[in-house]
Structures are given as C-alpha cells and as structure tokens.
VMD Tcl script that draws the C-alpha trace (Angstrom):
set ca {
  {13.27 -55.37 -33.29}
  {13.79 -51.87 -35.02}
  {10.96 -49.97 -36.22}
  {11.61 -48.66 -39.85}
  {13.15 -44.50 -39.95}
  {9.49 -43.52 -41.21}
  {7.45 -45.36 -38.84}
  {8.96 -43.92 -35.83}
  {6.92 -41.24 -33.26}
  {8.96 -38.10 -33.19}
  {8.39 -36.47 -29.97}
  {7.62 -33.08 -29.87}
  {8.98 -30.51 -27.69}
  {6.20 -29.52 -25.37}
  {7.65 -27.02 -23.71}
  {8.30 -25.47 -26.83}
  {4.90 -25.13 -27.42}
  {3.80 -24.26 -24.29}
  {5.95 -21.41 -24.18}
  {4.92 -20.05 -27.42}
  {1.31 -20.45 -26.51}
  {1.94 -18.32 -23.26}
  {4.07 -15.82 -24.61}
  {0.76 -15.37 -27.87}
  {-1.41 -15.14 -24.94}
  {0.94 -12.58 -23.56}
  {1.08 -10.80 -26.38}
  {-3.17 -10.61 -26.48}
  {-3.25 -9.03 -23.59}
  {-1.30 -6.35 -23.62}
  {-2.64 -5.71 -27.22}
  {-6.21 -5.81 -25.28}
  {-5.03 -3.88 -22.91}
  {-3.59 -0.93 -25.22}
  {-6.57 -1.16 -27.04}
  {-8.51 -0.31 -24.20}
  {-6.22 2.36 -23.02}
  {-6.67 4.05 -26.50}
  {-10.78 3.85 -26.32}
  {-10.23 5.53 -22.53}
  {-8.04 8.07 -23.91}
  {-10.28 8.72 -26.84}
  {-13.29 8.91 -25.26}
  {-11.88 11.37 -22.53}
  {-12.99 15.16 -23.39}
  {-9.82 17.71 -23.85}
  {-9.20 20.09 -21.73}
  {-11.36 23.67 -22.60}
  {-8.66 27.20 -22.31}
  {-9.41 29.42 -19.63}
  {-11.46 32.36 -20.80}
  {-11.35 35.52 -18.99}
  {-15.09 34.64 -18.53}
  {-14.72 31.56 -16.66}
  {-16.58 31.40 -12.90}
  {-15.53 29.69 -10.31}
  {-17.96 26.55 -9.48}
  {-17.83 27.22 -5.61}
  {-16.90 31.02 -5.11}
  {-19.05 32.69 -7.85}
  {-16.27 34.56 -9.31}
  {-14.28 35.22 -13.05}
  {-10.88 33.03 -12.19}
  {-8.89 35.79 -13.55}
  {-9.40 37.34 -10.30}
  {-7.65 34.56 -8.35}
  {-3.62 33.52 -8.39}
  {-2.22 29.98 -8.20}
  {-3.60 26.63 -10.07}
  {-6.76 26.38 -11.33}
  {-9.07 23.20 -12.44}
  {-11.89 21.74 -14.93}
  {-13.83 19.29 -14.82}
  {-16.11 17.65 -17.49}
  {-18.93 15.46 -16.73}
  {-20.31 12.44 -19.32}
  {-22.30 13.74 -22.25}
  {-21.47 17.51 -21.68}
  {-18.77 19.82 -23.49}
  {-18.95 22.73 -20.96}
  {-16.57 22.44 -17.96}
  {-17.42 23.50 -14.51}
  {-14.23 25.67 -13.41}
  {-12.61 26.02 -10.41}
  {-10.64 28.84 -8.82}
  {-7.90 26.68 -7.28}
  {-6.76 23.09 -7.72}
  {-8.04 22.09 -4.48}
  {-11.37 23.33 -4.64}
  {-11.42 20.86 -8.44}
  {-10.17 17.79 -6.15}
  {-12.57 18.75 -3.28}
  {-15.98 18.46 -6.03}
  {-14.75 14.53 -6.21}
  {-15.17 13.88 -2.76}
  {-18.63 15.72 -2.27}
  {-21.57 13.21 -1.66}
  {-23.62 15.80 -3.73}
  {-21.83 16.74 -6.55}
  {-22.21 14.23 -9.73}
  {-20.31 11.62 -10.16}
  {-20.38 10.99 -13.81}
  {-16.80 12.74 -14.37}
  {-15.25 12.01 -17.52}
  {-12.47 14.17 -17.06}
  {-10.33 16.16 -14.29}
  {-7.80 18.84 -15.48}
  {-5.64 20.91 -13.73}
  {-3.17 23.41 -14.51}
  {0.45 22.36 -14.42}
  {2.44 24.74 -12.51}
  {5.51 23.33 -14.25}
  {4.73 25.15 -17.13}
  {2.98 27.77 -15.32}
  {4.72 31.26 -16.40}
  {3.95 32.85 -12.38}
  {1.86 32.27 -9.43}
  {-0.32 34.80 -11.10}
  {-0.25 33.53 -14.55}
  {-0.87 29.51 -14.22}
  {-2.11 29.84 -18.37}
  {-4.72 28.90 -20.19}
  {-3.47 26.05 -21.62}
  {-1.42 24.41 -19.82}
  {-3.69 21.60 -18.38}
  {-2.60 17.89 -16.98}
  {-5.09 15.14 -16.06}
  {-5.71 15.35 -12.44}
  {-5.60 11.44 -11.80}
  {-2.08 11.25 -12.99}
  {-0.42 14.93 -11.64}
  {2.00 14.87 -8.76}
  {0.35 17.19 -6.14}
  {2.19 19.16 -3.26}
  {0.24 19.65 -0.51}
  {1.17 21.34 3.26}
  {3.56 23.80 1.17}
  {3.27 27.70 1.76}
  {1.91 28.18 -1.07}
  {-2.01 29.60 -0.99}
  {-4.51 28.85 -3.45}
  {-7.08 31.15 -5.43}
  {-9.35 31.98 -2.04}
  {-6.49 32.46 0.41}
  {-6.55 28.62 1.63}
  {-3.99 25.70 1.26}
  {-3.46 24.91 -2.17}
  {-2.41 21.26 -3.46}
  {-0.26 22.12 -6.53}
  {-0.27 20.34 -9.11}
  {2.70 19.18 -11.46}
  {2.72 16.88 -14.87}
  {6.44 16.20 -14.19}
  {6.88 14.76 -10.52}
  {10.64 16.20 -10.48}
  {9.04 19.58 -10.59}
  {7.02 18.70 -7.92}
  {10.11 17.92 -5.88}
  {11.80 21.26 -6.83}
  {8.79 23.12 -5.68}
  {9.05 21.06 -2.38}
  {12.82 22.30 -2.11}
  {11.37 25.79 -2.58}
  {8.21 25.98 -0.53}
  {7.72 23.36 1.80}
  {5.25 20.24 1.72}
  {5.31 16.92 0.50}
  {4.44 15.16 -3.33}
  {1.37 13.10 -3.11}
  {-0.56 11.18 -5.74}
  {-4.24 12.24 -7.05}
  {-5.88 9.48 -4.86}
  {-3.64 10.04 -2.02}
  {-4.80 13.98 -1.18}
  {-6.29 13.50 1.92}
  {-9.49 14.67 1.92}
  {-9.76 16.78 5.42}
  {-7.07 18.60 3.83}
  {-9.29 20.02 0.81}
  {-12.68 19.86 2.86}
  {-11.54 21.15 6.17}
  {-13.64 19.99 8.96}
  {-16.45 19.10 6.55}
  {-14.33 16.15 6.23}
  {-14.35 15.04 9.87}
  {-16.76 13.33 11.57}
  {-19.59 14.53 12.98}
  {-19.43 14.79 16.86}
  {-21.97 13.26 18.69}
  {-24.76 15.93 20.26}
  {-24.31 15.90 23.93}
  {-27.30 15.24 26.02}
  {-27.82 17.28 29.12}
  {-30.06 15.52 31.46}
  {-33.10 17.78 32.71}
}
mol new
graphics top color blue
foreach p $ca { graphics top sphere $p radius 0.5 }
foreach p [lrange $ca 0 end-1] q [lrange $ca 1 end] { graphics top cylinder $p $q radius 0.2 }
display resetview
C-alpha cells in the first residue's frame, strides 16, 4: 500500500539543524564576548601625559630627573595617576601586599616609540598587561637598577634584545624577585643559639 504524495512524513535533515543551531550559538558568544571586551576597554581610564611635575610614587622625585621607561597607574574611582620613575618600579606596586589592589589601569611607556633613553615621551603609553617586556638586558632604569623595558610591538622587543642583551617576557611572566630584589625571597628562618 502507497501512502498518497501529500500524506507522506518528509524527514528533515537534523544535522542541518543542529549545525545551524551551533554555529547561532557560536556566533552569541563571540558577540558576548566583544561586547564585553568593549565595556572593559571603555571603562579602562586613558593614560594621563607626563608633566614635568610628575613624582615618582617610590623615590620622591619629578621623573624628568630620571632616564629610561617610566609608568602610571590608575586605581578604581580616581583620575589622578600615581607615577613611577621606571617601568619596574610600576610592575613592582602590583606585587606589594600593601599597595591597593583596585587597579583599573597599568601604563607604561613604549620604548618603541621612545625618541632616546632620555626622552621615553609623554605620550607614548601601552597597557602594561599586554607590553612585551625585556628584562636581564644592560639597560638601567630611572634609579640606577635593572630595568624591564617595555615594548607595544614584541618585534621591537626582539631588536632591543639583539642590541642589549636579555630576554622578552610577558606582563605576568616578570618574575617578581627580579623587580623586588630580595624583598621577594623568603624570609630565612632566625637561628637559635642555645644558651
């Protein structure tokens, strides 16, 4: 027996429809996740110019009066940055137990488009979490100490490595005894001397 043309089931192509039910969902998420990346990138303050009467967070004194990479940071709900004589000194303030944590921004100046050593500019600034950083190079920062340099472009990074020494590292891969020193090791224990 032969079912009539019109009274037949027509089946449907499931995978069809599963695949353009993932690839909507797909499609969500990234739109989701752009979406977020635009609030982040919104919310995050700009970068302030370096004045001629910016002080140093750490060392007391005008920037101006210090060579190499400099560095900003902005805490939530404030406009005024807290400045830094040298790049690593801005990296060390994030890995203080008593310094605030509430950062809503990092900057640092990008010695790609630094004019000199001297002259890192005023404007020139690059988000900290995403710079390429060159650390163990010869270079020395604003107080005399190892500097990690910081670059926007990563093949500058390398060039500077070609030139000076060191390696390229990531923000969250600086080690941190190398921009707090010994205050990064641990304590010793006291020895005890018997009586």
């Amino acid at each position: 027996m032969t079912l009539p043309e019109s009274s037949r089931m027509l089946r449907p192509d499931h995978g069809a429809g599963l695949r353009r039910l993932a690839r909507a969902a797909a499609l969500a998420l990234l739109a989701s996740l752009a979406l977020a990346a635009c609030k982040e990138d919104a919310e995050k303050p700009a970068a302030h110019a370096l004045t001629d009467d910016a002080i140093g967070h750490y060392c007391g004194m005008m920037l101006s009066e210090h060579e190499g990479p400099k560095g900003q940071i902005l805490l939530e709900g404030s406009d005024v940055p807290i400045w830094f004589s040298s790049a690593r000194d801005t990296v060390a303030f994030t890995l203080l137990p008593e310094e605030p944590k509430d950062i809503a921004a990092i900057y640092v100046s990008d010695m790609g488009a630094a004019e000199t050593w001297a002259e890192p500019g005023a404007d020139n600034w690059t988000d900290a979490r995403t710079a390429s950083f060159v650390i163990d190079s010869d270079a020395e920062g604003g107080m005399g100490g190892s500097e990690a340099v910081p670059f926007a472009d990563k093949a500058k990074a390398e060039a500077f490595v070609a030139e000076h020494g060191g390696e390229v590292v990531a923000f969250e891969a600086i080690p941190p005894d190398y921009v707090l020193g010994d205050a990064a090791a641990e304590p010793e224990e006291p020895e005890h001397h018997g009586h």
